[in-house]
C-alpha positions in Angstrom: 55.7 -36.2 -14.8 52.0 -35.5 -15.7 51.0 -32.5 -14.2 47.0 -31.0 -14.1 46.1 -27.7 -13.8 43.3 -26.0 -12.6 41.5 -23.0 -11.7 38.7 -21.0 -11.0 36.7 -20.5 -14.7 37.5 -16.6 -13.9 40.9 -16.9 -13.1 42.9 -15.0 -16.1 46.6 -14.6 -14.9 48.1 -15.6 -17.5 51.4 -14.4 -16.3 51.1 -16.2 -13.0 50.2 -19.3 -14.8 53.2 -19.3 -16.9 56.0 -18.4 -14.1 55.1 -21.2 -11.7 54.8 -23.6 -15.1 58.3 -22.7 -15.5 59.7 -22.9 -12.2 57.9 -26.1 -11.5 59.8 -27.0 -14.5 63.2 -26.5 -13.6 62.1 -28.6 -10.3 60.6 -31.3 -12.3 60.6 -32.3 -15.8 56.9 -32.2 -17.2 56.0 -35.0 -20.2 52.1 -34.4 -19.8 50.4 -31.0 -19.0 46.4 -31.6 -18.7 44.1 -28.7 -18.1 40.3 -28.6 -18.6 39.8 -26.6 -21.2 39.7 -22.9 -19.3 38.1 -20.6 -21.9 40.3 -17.6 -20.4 43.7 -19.9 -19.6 43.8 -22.6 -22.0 45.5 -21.5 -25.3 48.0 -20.0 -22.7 48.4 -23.1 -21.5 48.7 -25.1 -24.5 51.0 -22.5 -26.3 53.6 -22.9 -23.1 52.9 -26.4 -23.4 54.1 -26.6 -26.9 57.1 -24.0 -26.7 58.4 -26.0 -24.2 57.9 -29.4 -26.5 55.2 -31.2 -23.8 52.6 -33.3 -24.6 48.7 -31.6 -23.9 45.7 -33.2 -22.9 42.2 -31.5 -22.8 39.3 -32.5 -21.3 36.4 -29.6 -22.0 33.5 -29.8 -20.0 30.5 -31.3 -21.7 27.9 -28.6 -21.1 25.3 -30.2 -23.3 25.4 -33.6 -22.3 25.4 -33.1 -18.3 24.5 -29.4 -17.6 24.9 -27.9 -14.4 27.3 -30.4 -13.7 29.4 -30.7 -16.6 32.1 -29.1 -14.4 32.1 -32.2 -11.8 31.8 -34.9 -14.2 34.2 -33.6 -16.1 36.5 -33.4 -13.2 36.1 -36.9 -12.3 37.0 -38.4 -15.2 39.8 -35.9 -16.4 41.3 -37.1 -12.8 40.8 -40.7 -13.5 41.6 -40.8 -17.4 44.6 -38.7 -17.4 46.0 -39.6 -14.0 48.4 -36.9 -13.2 50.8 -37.4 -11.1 50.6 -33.4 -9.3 47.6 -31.0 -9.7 48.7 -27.2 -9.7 45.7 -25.6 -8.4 45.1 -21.7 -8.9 42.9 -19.5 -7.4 39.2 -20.6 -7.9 35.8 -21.4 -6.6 33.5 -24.3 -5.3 34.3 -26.3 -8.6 38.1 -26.2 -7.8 38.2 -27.0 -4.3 36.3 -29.6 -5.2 38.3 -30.9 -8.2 41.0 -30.5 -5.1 39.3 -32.1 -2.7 38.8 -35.4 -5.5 42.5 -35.2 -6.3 43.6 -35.9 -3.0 41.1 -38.3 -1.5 42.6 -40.6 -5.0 46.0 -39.9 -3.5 47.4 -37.1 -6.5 49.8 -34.4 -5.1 48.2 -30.8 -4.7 49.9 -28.0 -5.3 47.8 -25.1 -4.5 49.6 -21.4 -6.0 
């Protein structure tokens, strides 16, 4: 199972995070966890990821290159490149309802927490 996670960039429960990654992992085995890079979430993310012996993708935003819509871009293509089979979606703003919003009109699984 590849699963994707995202979030608002201000969301910072760490705790959270890491209880529903372990109960969705006692559901479903996880291979693959992707995330975006979340400045406040992502070592979290990545040390669960590798305490648990699963593969991590990241896909940072590319601030430089596309600017005020790094987020979006990004988005797209982490969807597309990585393509997870379930997106866990925490609390967030415009950029992750939208990342929500492209997940399911491409027919991923949303899991919203």
């Amino acid at each position: 199972m590849r699963v994707l996670i995202c979030s608002g960039r201000f969301y910072a429960d760490i705790n959270t995070l890491t209880h529903v990654l372990d109960l969705y992992a006692r559901m479903q085995p996880i291979d693959v966890l992707i995330h975006g890079g979340h400045h406040a979430l992502g070592s979290a993310i990545e040390t669960w990821a590798r305490d648990t012996d699963i593969h991590v993708i990241r896909y940072p935003a590319n601030w430089a290159l596309h600017g005020k819509y790094a987020e979006t871009r990004r988005n797209l293509f982490m969807l597309e490149d990585s393509r997870p089979d379930v997106l866990l979606a925490f609390p967030g703003g415009e950029d992750t309802a939208e990342c929500i919003k492209m997940a399911q009109n491409i027919g991923i699984r949303v899991i919203e927490v």
